[in-house]
C-alpha positions in Angstrom: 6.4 120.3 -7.6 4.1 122.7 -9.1 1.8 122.1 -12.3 0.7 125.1 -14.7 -2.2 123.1 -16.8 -5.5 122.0 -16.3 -5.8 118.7 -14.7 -8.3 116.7 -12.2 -7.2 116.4 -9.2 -6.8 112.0 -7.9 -9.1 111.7 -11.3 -12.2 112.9 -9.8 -13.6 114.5 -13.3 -16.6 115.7 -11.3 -14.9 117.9 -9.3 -12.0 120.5 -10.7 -9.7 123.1 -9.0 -8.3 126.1 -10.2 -6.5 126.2 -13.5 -3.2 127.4 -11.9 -2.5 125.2 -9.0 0.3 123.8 -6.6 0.1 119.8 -8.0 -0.2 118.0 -4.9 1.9 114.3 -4.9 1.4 110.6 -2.9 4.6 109.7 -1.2 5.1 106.3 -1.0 7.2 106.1 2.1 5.0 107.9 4.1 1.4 107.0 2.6 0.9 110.5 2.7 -0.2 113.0 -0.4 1.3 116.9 0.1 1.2 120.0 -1.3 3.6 123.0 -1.8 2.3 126.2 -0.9 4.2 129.6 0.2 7.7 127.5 0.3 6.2 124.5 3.1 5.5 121.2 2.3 2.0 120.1 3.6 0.8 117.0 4.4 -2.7 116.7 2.9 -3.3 113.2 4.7 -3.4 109.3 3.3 -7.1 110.0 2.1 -7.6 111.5 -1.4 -10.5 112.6 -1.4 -10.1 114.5 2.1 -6.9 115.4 0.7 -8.4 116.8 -1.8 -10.8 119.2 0.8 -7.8 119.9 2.5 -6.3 121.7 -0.2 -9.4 123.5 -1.5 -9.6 125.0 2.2 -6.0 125.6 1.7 -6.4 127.1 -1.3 -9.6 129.3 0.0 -6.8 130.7 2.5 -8.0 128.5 5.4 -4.9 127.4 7.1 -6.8 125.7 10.3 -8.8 122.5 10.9 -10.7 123.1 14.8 -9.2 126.4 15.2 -10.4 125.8 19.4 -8.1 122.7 19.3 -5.2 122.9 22.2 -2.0 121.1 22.7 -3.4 119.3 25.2 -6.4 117.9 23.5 -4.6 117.2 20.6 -2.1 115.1 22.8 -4.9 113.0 24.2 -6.4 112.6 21.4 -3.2 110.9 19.8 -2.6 108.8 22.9 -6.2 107.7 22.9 -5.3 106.9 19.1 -1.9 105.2 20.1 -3.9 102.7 22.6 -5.4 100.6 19.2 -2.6 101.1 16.6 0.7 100.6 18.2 2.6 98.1 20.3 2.4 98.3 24.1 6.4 98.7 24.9 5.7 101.5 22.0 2.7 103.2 23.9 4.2 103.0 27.5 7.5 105.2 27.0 5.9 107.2 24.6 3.1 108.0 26.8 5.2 109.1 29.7 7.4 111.4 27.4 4.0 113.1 26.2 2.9 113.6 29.5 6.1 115.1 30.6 5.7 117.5 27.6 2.4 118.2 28.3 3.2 119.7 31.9 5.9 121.9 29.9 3.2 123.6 28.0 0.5 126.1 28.7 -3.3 124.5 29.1 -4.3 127.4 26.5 -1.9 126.7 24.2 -3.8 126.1 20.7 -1.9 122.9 18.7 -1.7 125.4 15.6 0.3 127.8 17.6 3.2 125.4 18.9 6.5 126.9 18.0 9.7 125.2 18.4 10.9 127.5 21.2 8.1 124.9 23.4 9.7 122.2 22.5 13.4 123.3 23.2 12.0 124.5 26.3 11.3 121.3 27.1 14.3 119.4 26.4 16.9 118.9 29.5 20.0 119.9 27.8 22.0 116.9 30.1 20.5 114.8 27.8 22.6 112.9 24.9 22.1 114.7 21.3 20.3 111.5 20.5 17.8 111.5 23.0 17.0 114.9 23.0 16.6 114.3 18.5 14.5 111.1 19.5 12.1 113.7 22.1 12.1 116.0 19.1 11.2 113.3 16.5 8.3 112.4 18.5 6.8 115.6 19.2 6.6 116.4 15.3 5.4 112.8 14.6 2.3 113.9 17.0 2.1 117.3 15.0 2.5 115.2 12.1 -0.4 112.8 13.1 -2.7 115.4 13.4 -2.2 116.9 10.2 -2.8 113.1 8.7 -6.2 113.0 10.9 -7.5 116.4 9.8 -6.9 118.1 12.9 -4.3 120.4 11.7 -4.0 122.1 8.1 0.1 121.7 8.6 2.6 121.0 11.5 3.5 124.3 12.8 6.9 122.5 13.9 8.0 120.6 10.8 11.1 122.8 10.7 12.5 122.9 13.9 16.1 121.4 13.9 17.4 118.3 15.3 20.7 117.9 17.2 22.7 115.0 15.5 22.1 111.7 16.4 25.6 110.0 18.3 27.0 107.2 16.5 27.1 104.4 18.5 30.7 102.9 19.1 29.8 100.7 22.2 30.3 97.4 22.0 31.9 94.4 23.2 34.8 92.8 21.2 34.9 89.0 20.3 37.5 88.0 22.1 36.0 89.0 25.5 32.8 87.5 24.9 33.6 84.7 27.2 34.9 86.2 29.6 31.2 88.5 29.6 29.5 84.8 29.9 32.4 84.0 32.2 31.0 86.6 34.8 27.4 85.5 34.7 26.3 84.2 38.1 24.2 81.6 37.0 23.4 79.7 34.1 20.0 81.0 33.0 21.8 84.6 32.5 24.8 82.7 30.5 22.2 81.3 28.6 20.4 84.8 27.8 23.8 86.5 27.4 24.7 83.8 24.8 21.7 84.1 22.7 21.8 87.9 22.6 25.5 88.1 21.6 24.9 85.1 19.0 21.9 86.4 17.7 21.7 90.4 17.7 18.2 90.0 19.0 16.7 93.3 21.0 16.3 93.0 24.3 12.5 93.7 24.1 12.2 90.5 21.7 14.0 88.6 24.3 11.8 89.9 26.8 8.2 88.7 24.5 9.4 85.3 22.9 7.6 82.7 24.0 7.9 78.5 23.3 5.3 78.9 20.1 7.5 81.1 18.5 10.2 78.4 18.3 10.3 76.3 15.0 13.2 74.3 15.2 16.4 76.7 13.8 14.1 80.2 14.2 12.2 82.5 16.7 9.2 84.0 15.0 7.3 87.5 16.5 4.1 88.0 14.8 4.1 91.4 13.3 1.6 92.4 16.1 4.5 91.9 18.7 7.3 93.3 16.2 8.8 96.6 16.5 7.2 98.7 13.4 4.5 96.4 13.3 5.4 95.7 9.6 6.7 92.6 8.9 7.3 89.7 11.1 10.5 89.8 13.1 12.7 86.6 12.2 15.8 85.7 14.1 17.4 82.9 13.1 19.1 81.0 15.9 23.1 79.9 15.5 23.3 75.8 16.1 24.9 76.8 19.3 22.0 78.6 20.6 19.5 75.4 19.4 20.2 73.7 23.0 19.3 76.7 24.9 16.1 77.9 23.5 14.8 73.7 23.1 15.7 73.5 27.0 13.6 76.7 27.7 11.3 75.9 25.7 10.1 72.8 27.5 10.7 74.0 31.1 8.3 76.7 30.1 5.8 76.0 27.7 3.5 78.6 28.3 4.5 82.6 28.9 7.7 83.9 28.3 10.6 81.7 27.1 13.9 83.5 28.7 13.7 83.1 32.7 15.7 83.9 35.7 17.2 80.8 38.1 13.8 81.5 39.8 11.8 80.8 37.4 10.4 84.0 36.3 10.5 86.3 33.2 13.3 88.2 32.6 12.2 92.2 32.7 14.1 95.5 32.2 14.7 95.6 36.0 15.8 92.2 36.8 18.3 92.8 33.6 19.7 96.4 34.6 20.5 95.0 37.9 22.6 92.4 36.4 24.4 94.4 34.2 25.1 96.8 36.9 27.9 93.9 38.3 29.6 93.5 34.6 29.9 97.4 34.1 31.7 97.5 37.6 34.3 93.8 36.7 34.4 94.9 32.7 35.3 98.7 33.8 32.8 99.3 31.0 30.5 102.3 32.4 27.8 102.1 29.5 27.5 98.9 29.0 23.9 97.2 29.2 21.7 95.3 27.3 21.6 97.2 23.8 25.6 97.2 24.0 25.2 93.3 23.1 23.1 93.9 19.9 26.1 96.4 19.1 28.8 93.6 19.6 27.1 91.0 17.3 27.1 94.1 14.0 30.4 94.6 15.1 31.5 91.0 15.2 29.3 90.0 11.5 30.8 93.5 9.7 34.7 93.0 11.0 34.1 89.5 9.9 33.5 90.3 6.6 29.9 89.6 6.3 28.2 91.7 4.2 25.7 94.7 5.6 22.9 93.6 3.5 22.3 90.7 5.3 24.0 91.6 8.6 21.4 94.3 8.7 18.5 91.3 7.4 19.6 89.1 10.5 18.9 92.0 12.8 15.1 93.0 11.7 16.2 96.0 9.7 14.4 96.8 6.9 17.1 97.6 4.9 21.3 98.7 5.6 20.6 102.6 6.7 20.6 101.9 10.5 23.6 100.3 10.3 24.9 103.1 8.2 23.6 105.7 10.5 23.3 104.3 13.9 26.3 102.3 14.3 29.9 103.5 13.8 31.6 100.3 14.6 34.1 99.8 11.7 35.2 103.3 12.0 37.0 101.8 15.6 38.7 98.8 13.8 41.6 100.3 11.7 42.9 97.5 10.4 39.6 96.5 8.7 39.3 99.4 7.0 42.8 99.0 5.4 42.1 95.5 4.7 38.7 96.8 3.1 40.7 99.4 1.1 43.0 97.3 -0.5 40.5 94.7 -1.5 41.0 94.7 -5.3 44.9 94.2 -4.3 44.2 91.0 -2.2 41.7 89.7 -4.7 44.4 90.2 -7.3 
């Protein structure tokens, strides 16, 4: 990563640094340039040209933005940030985690001088590996935020260690799928149960679609409403889920699409309470909303579709989540064999 010659730093001819310098570099996954210096990778920010301050500060030996900036501040500042530029189920959570962090941490604390030991002071270690990584993940995306804004020269926690994520192996097989809508104690949760299992939708998606996001054979988030906010979430409806969303759809034309017998919208609540009867008659302690998403990657992989576009039909960007989040062929023994003698069948 580092360059011995002469060159201009993002082409600005007008302005040089020194001839022997750490060659800072754009990464395209994180729209971020950085810089190696002393062994740490530094994120100079998405800006060139105050990239390009950053590391002549940097360079000069100053390692600190607002030296008088505390953890706290810093925090607010990000949620305040968070308000315009992400989703509201995003901010919400997010939020509550940061202000359960914040009460972990000392008022004076300055954000340069956050060490990992505040973080794992924080975590409840009754907590799943997965959510204590997902409470360490978001604490250096902060860090990492502020570094991006100028706040900070460098995340003083970029290093701190995450437990390993557990793969998840929930899920509901096939062949009890009907007896899951079988159980339901009305029609309107058959009827949200059915398009979850068919479709691998998340349950927040259920929760926002609406009768304009209904084209016929698809139901259509705006990338505003999408998880990542990147690309428009697309899930394409099985013909046997075409009845239920058309029938919706004209009962309730306006708000949410997905309702209870009462008419009213489906929430997290009203859902958990549900699901609380099938884990009791299934015998199934963890199973809950997510667990259906799970069951439809199992059912498409086992079924021999590929992961490419099993992982396209679920709003994946591409087939690493299903690589790294989901372990549900590794339960199914007989796939695998089938899988590993493959060239012998086709033969």
């Amino acid at each position: 990563m580092h360059a011995s010659c002469t060159l201009e730093f993002f082409g600005d001819s007008h302005r040089r640094l020194p001839v022997h310098y750490p060659k800072p570099w754009f990464r395209k996954q994180t729209g971020s340039w950085y810089v190696q210096l002393n062994g740490r990778q530094i994120n100079l920010g998405p800006d060139r040209k105050a990239a390009h301050e950053m590391l002549q500060r940097l360079l000069g030996g100053v390692e600190e933005a607002p030296t008088s900036l505390t953890a706290h501040e810093l925090l607010a500042h990000y949620c305040d940030w968070m308000e315009g530029n992400r989703a509201p189920s995003t901010v919400g959570p997010r939020r509550r985690m940061l202000d359960d962090f914040q009460k972990h941490i000392p008022k004076s604390l300055k954000a340069s001088a956050l060490r990992p030991h505040h973080v794992q002071q924080w975590l409840n270690p009754k907590h799943s590996s997965t959510t204590r990584s997902d409470r360490i993940t978001t604490i250096k995306t902060v860090w990492n935020w502020a570094v991006s804004m100028g706040y900070l020269a460098s995340n003083p926690i970029a290093r701190m260690p995450k437990p390993r994520r557990q793969i998840r192996q929930d899920f509901v097989p096939s062949d009890l799928w009907e007896k899951v809508l079988d159980l339901a104690t009305d029609d309107q949760f058959r009827d949200w149960l059915r398009v979850m299992l068919l479709t691998g939708a998340r349950t927040q998606e259920m929760l926002r679609f609406e009768a304009k996001h209904f084209d016929g054979f698809r139901l259509i988030l705006p990338i505003e409403d999408s998880k990542g906010r990147r690309q428009s979430r697309v899930v394409y409806l099985p013909d046997a889920t075409i009845p239920i969303v058309e029938q919706f759809a004209k009962l309730y034309p306006i708000g949410p699409l997905f309702r209870t017998k009462r008419g009213k919208p489906w929430d997290r609540n009203s859902i958990r309470c549900r699901f609380r009867r099938l884990k009791r008659l299934l015998k199934m302690p963890s199973l809950c909303a997510t667990t259906l998403r799970h069951s439809y990657a199992h059912h498409r992989l086992v079924s021999g579709q590929d992961a490419l576009t099993v992982s396209k039909l679920m709003g994946h960007v591409d087939t690493r989540m299903l690589a790294t989040r989901y372990g549900h062929l590794e339960v199914n023994t007989q796939f695998m064999r089938d899988a590993a003698n493959f060239e012998k069948a086709e033969g």
